[in-house]
N, C-alpha and C positions, 0 to 999 in steps of 0.2 A: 480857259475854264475846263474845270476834271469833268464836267457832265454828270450826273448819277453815280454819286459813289454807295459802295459800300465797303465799311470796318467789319471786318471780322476777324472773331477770338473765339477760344475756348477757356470754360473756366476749370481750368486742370492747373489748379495754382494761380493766383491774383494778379501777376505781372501781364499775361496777356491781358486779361481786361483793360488795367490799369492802360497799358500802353495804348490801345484800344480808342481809350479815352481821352489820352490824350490829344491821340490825332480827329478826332470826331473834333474836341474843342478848338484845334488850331484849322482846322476846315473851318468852322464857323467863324473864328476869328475874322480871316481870310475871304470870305466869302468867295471859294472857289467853285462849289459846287453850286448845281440845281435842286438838286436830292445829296440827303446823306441820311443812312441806315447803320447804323452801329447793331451789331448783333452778335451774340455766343451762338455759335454755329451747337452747340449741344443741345441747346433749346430746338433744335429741328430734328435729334436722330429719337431713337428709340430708349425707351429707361433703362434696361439692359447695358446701354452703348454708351449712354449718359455717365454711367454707375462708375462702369469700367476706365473712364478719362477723368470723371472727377474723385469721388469719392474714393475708389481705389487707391487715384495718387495720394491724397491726403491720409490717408490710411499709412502706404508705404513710408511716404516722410518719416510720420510720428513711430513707425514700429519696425517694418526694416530698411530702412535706408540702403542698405548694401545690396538689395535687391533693385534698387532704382539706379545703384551704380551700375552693376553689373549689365544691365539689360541697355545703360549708357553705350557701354563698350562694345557692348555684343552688334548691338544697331547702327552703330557709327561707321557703317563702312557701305560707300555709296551704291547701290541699287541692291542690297544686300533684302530678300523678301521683297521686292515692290509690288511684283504681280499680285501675292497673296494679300498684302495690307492692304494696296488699292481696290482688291476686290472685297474684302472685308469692310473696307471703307463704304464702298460704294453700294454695298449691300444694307449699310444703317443710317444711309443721309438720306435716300430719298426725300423725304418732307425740304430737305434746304436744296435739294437740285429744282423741288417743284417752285420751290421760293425765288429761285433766281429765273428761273422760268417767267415767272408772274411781274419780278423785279425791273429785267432785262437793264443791268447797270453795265456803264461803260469803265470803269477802272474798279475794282476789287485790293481792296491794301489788305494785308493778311497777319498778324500781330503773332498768330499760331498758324503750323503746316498742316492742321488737318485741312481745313478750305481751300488752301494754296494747290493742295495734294487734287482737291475735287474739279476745281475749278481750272488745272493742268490735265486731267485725265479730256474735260469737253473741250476743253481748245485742241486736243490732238485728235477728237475725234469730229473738231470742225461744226461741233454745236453751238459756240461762243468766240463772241473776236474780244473778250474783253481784258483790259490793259492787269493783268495780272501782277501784284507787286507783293513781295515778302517780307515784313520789318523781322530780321533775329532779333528776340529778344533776350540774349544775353552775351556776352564780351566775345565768348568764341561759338563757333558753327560747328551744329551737328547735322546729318549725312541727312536725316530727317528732312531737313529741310530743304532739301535742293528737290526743284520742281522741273524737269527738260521744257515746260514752256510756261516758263516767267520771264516778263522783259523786265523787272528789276528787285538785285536785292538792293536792301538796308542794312546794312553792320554796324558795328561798334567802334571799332578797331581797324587801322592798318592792315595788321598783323592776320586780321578776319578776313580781310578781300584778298590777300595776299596766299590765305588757304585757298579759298572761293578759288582764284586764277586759276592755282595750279593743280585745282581737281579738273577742270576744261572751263570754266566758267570764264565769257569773253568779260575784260576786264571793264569792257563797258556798260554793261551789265552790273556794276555793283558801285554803289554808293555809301561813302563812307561817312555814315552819316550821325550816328551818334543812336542810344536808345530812348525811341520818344516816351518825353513826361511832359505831366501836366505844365507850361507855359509861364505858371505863378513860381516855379521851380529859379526860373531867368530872374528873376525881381531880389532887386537886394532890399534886405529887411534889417533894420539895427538890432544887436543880440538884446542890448539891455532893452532896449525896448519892448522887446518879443518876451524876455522873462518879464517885466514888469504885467506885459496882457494875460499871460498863463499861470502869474502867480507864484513865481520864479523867484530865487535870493538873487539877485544881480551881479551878487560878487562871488558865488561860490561855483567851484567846477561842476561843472553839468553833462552828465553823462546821458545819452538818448539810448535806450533798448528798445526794436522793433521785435515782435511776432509774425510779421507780416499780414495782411490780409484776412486772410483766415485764422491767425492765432496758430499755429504751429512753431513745434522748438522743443528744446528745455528750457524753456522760461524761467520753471521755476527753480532749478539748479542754477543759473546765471545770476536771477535776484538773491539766493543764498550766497551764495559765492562771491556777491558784490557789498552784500552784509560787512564783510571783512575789512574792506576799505581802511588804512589806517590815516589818511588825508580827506580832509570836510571834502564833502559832496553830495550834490544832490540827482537824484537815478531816478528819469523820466519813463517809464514804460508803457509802450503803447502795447495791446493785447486781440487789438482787430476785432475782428467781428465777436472771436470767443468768448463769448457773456461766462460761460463756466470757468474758463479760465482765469480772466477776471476778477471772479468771484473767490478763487482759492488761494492766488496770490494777494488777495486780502487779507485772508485768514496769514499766509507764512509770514507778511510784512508785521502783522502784528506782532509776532514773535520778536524782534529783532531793537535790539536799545538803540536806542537814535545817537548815544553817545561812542564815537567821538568825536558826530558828526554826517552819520550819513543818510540823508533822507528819501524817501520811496514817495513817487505821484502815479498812481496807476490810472491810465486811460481806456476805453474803448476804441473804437473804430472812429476816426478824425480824419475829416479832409483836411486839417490844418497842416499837415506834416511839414510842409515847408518853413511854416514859423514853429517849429520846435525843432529842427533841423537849426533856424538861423539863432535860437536861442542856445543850442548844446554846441560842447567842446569837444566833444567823441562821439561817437557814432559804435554801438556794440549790438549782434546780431551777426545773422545767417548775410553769404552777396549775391540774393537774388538780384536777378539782373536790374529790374527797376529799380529797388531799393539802393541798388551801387549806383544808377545813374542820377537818381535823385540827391544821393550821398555826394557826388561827386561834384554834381552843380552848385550844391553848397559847400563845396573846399573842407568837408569833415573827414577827418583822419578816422582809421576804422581800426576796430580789434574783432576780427574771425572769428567767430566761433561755429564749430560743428558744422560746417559746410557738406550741404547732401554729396554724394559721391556723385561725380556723373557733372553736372553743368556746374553747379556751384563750387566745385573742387577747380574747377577751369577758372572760373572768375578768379576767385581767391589766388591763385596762382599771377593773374594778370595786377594783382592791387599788392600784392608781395614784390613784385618785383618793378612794379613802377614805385614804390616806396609811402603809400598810402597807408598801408595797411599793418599790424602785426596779427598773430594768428597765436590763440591759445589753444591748443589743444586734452590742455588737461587744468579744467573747471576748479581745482582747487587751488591753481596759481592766477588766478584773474587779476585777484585785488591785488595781487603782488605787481603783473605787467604792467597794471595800469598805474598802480604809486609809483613805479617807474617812472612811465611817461608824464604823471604830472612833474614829476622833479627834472625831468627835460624840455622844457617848453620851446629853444630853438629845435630840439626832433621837432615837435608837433606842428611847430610855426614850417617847417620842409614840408612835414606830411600834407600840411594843409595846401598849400602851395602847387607839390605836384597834383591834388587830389583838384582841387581848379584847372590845371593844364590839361588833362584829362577830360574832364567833362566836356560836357555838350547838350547844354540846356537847352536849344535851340532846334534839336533835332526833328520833331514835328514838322519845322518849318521848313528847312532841308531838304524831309522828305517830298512834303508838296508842291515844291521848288523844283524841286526833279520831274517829279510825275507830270506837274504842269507843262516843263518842255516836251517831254515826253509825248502829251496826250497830244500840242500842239504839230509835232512832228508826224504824228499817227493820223493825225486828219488832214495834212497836209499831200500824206502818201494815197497811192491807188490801196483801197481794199482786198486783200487776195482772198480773206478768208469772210462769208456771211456773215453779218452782224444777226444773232436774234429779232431786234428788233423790225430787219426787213424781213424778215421772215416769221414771221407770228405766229404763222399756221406750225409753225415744227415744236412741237414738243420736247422738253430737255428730258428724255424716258433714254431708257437704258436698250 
């Protein structure tokens, strides 16, 4: 048994949540815990602090990107500012150090490093014995996330633990474990079937476009650009939470003749992704990290587009070169790559193939596979360091 857990994420982009979630549900599954608390650690700092991790980033995405890269590169280099962020850090969580005070949880899964970052500062300063774990969420590791006292990461990739080592990180310490999704992600589902529930032509190519979570992208340059198609098809698009978005790619899709063949379904925000995943023959969109993992558990071949600079520019690199993926660059050749790849259907039948060998739908369970040995071997040992909860009287204060 993990004893009292808590998940935490931050919502600075949908992937932590999402991952978040996943592992909350494969804990219940499981019935590993006594407690389980899922929580956006932003919901405890200040609006100010809030603004700056959420809203900011989605700002950046949509307007300048190349500043999200740059600050990538600039920060990727390991202990580079820690005093300063940790103290900045630690200056706008109070309300979540008072939380975990109140909480007093024995393993902490961390989905995002700002927790991971808080929850490393009180175990070196001997306020917390608790089992501190980091899932990356995405293909490769940035410097961000390395915590000097976590007893475990989570990666993606090989290639991920294989950095991890040879920055010092003892190789036992990291678990190759796949990036957790939602559970229903593992469940095979028949395509025709899936198009016949959604409402689907059954026989005609099926192209899936994601906004992710929040609705960010060029969406609406994608759906224009997909206009062109000269091979029937029909172009699923999800647009997430953004109702305005939604609402204007309604307006452009009117525009556009449905002849010779190519038709537009615009959705909202769906927890169905999985059955419109096993409904579609492509997969087109940004590789955030869930949305590649989720892509991947379902064997969908991918076409890149506009990947942020900075994490997604890394993934994208990781699905180019295991043969998943192609990468458009320039939006007015879409419909060209992809009439391509319809007229190659053993490429796609490969893509599909590695894009399954890759994957790891499983990874939830993995992780808690791990941490279970883990917590087992940790109750097993003498305690060297106070647990909170024999100590009650101490307050988690700065």
């Amino acid at each position: 048994m993990l004893g009292r857990v808590l998940v935490l994420s931050a919502s600075a982009g949908a992937g932590h949540l999402r991952a978040a979630d996943a592992i909350e549900k494969a804990l219940r599954i499981r019935g590993l815990a006594s407690e389980v608390r899922n929580l956006d650690v932003l919901r405890y700092t200040n609006n100010v602090f809030r603004h700056l991790y959420s809203k900011a980033y989605i700002d950046l995405v949509n307007k300048a990107p190349e500043v999200l890269g740059w600050l990538y590169d600039h920060l990727d280099v390991p202990g580079r500012n820690e005093k300063v962020r940790l103290a900045f850090d630690r200056l706008n969580t109070v309300p979540f150090i008072n939380f975990l005070n109140k909480f007093q949880p024995d393993v902490a899964i961390c989905t995002h490093f700002l927790p991971s970052e808080i929850i490393s500062w009180l175990k070196s300063e001997k306020k917390v014995s608790i089992l501190n774990a980091v899932v990356v969420t995405d293909l490769d590791v940035h410097a961000m996330w390395l915590c000097r006292y976590t007893e475990q990461y989570f990666v993606a990739l090989e290639e991920t633990k294989v950095h991890l080592v040879a920055l010092g990180v003892p190789e036992s310490k990291v678990t190759v474990s796949g990036i957790p999704i939602d559970p229903v992600f593992a469940e095979a589902k028949d395509s025709q079937a899936m198009r016949r529930k959604h409402g689907l032509d059954e026989d005609r190519f099926t192209i899936l476009v994601s906004a992710g979570g929040f609705g960010v992208g060029p969406v609406e340059h994608i759906i224009q650009a997909l206009s062109g198609l000269s091979r029937p098809a029909q172009v699923v698009v999800v647009c997430g939470r953004n109702e305005e978005l939604r609402a204007r790619l309604t307006r452009v899709v009117r525009r556009f003749t449905k002849e010779p063949g190519v038709e537009f379904q615009l959705l909202g925000f769906t927890t169905e992704m999985d059955e419109l995943m096993a409904a579609s023959d492509l997969f087109v969109g940004k590789p955030g990290g869930l949305t590649t993992s989720e892509a991947l558990a379902k064997g969908m071949p991918m076409v890149v587009i506009n990947p942020i600079p900075g994490q997604e520019e890394r993934n994208s690199d990781h699905l180019l070169e295991e043969g998943i993926a192609i990468r458009c660059n320039n939006l007015p050749a879409l419909a060209y790559k992809i009439d391509r790849l319809i007229d190659e259907p053993g490429k796609l039948h490969l893509m599909r193939g590695n894009a399954l060998a890759l994957g790891k739908p499983q990874a939830a369970f993995t992780i808690l596979d791990r941490l279970d040995t883990l917590r087992t071997r940790q109750e097993a040992e003498p305690v060297a360091t106070p647990s909170v909860r024999k100590k009650t009287s101490r307050r988690l204060a700065y």
